[in-house]
C-alpha positions as CSV (number, residue, x, y, z in Angstrom):
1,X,15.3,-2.5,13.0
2,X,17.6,-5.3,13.2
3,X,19.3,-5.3,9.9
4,X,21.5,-3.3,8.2
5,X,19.0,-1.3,5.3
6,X,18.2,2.6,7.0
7,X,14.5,3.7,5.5
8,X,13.8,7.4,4.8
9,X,10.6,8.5,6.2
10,X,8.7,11.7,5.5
11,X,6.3,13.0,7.9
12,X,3.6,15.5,6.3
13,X,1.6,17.2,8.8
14,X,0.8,20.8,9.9
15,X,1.5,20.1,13.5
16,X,5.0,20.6,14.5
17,X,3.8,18.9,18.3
18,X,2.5,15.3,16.0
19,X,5.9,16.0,13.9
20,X,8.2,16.0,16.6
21,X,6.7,13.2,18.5
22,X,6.6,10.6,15.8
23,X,10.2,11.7,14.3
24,X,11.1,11.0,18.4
25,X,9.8,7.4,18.0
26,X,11.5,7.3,14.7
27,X,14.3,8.1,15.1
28,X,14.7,5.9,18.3
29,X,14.7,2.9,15.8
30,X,16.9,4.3,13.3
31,X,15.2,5.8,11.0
32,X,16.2,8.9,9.2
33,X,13.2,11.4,8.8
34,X,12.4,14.5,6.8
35,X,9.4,16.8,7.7
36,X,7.1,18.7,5.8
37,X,4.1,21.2,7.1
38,X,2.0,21.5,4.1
39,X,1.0,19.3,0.5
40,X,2.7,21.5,-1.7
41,X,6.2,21.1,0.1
42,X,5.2,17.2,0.5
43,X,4.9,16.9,-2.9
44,X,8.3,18.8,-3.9
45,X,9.9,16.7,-1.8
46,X,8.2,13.5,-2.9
47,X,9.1,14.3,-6.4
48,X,13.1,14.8,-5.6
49,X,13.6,12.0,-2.7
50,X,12.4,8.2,-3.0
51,X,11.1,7.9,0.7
52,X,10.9,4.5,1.7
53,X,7.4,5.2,3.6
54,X,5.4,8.4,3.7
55,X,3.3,9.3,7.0
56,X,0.6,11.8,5.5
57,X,-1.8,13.7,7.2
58,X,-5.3,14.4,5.7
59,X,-6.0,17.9,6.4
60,X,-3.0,19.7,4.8
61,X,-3.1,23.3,3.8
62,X,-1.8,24.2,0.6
63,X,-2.8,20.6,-0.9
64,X,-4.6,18.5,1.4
65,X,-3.5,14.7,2.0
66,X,-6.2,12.9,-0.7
67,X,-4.6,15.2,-3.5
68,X,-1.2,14.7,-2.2
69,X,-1.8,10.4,-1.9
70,X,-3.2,10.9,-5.7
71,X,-0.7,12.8,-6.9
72,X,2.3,10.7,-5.7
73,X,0.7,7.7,-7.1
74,X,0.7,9.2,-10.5
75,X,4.4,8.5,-10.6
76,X,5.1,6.3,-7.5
77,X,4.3,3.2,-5.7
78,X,6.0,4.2,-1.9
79,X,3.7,3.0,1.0
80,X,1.4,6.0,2.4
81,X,-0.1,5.4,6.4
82,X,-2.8,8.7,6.3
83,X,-3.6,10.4,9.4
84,X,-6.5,12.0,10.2
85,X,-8.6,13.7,13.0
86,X,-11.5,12.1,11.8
87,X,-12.4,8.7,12.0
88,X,-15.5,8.4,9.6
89,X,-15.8,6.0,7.4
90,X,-16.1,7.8,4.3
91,X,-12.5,9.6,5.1
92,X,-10.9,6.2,5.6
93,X,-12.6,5.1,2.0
94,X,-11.4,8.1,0.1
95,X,-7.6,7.7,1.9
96,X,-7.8,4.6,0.5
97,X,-9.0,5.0,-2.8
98,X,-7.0,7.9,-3.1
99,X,-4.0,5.2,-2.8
100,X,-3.5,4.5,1.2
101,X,-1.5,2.0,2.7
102,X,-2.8,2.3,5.8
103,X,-4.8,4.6,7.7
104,X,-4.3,6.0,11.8
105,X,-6.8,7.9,13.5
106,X,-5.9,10.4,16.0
107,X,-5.3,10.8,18.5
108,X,-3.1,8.0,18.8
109,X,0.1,6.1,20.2
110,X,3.4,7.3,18.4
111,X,4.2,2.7,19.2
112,X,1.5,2.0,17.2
113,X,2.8,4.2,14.1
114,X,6.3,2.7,14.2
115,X,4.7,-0.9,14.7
116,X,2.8,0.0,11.3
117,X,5.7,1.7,9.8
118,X,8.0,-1.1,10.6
119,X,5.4,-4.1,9.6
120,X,4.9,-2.5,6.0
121,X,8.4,-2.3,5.6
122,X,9.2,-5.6,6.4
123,X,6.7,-6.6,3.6
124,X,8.1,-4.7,1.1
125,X,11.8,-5.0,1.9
126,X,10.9,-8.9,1.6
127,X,11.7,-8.0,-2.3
128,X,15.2,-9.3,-3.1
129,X,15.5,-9.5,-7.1
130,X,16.5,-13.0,-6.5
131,X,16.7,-14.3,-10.1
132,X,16.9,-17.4,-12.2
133,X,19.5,-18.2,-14.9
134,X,16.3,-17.9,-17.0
135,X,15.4,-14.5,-16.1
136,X,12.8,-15.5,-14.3
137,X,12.2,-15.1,-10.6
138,X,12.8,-18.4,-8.4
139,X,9.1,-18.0,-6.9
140,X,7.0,-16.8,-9.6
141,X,3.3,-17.0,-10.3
142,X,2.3,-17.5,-13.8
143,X,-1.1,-17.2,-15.7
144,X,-2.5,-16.4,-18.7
145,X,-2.1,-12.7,-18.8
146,X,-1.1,-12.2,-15.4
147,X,2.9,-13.2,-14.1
148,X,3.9,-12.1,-10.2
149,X,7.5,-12.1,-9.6
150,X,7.1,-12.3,-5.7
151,X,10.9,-11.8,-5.4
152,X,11.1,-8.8,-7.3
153,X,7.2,-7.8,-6.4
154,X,6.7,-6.8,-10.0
155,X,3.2,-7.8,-11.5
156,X,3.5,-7.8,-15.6
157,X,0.1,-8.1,-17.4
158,X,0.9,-9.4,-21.2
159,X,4.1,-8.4,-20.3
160,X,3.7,-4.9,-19.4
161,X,5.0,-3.9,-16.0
162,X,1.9,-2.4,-13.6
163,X,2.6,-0.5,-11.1
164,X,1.1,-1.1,-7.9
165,X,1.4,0.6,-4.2
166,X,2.2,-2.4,-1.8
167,X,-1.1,-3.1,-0.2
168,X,-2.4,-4.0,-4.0
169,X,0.4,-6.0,-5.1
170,X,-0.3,-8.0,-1.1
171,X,-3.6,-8.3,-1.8
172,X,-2.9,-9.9,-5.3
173,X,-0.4,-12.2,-4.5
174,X,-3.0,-13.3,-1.8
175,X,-6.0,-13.9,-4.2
176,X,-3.1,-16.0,-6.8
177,X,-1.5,-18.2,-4.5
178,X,-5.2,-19.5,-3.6
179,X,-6.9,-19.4,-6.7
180,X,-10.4,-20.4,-7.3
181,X,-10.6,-20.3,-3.4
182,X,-13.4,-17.7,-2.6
183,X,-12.2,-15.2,0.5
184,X,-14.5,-12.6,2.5
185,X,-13.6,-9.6,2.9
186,X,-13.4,-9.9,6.9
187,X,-10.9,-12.8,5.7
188,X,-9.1,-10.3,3.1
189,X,-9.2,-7.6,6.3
190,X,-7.4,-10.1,8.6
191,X,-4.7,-11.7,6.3
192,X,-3.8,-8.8,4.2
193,X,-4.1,-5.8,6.5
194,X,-3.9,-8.0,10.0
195,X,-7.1,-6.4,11.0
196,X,-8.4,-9.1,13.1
197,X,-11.3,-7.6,15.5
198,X,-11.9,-4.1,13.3
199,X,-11.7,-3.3,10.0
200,X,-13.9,-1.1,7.4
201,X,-14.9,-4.1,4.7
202,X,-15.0,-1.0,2.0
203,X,-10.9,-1.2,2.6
204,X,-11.2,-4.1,0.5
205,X,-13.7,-2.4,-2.0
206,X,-11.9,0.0,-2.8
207,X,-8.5,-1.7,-3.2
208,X,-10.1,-4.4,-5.7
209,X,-12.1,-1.5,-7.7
210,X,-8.2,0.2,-7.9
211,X,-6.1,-3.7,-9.1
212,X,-9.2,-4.0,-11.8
213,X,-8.8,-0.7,-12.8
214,X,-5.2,-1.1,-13.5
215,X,-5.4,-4.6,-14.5
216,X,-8.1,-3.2,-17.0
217,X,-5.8,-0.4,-18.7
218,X,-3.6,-3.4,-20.0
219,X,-5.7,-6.2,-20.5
220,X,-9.7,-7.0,-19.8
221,X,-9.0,-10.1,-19.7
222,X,-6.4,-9.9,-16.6
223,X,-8.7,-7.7,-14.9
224,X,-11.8,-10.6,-15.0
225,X,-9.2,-12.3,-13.5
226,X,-10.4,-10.5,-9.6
227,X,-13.9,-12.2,-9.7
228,X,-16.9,-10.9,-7.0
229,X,-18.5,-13.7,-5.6
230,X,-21.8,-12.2,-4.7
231,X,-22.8,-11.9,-1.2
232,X,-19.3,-13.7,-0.3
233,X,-16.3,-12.0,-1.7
234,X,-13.6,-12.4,-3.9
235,X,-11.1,-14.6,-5.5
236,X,-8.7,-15.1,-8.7
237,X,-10.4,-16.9,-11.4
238,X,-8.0,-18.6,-13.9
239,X,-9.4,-20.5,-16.8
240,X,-8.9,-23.8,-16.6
């Protein structure tokens, strides 16, 4: 991994043969990884351990992976890659409203689920609490009713903490540091998920519906903030 921090990984999937193999891979890079067959064990486990990353499955039994994504997200933010047999579209948009990080579809290469493992962590171990004799963070983004602490990762809205699963606090910061500047969603896809030549554009749908929503609970102002541009795509409007 090339530094010192060991990540805790849970695999949730009913096939001890996919289990195996990616815990292989895994563990080859130093990870230490847990395993679960079915949602309700997931979610036990979920509840008791703060995993660092969580590699779900979609078709579970006992709680399959949308309720399992939701129900971690009731309580936690820890970055979810879904698997699924099926590569449909509307499977990939309800992983990812249900909460998704990412999203694999099988089969695939074991590499190309540690590459995605390893490039979310890097993202999100990027958070050092690096703070200011004020208290505030040395690279922080202030607005209105919105503050990003982009050392920390923490979002406030009228100074309430929101909690947000790293792919919405990426696509945030994104949208702030350019303000005003409109982006598509195929530029959204590319920067924020590093989907350069494929990409479902209702990714980035269903992401901004979820950052409104919780912007929304806190402040309606804050959540007008994450402006459609018709026919474009989005961007961060601040009043001027």
């Amino acid at each position: 991994m090339g530094n010192e921090q060991i990540y805790h990984i849970l695999i949730v999937d009913d096939e001890e043969r996919i289990r195996r193999l990616l815990k292989m891979y895994l563990e080859r890079d130093g990870f230490i990884v847990d395993e679960a067959d079915d949602g309700e064990i997931a979610l036990d486990k979920v509840l008791n351990i703060d995993y660092d990353l969580i590699i779900l499955d979609l078709m579970l039994p006992g709680a399959d992976g949308i309720n399992v994504c939701k129900k971690v997200r009731e309580t936690k933010a820890t970055p979810i890659i879904m698997l699924t047999a099926k590569g449909e579209e509307t499977n990939r948009v309800h992983g990812f409203e249900a909460g998704a990080d990412d999203y694999v579809v099988k089969p695939f290469s074991p590499r190309e689920v540690v590459y995605r493992v390893k490039a979310i962590l890097k993202r999100t171990s990027t958070t050092s609490f690096l703070v200011s004799e004020t208290g505030k963070s040395s690279n922080t983004i202030v607005f209105d009713h919105l503050e990003i602490d982009d050392d920390g990762h923490r979002v406030t809205v009228d100074g309430k903490e929101v909690n947000l699963t790293p792919k919405e606090y990426e696509l945030l910061h994104y949208l702030a540091i350019s303000h005003d500047k409109v982006f598509s969603r195929e530029e959204l896809l590319k920067e924020v998920w590093n989907y350069e030549f494929f990409g479902d554009l209702r990714t980035v749908d269903t992401h901004i519906k979820r950052l409104r929503e919780k912007l929304n609970k806190i402040s309606t102002d804050a959540g007008k903030m994450i402006a459609t541009v018709w026919g474009v795509g989005y961007k961060m409007e601040v009043n001027k």
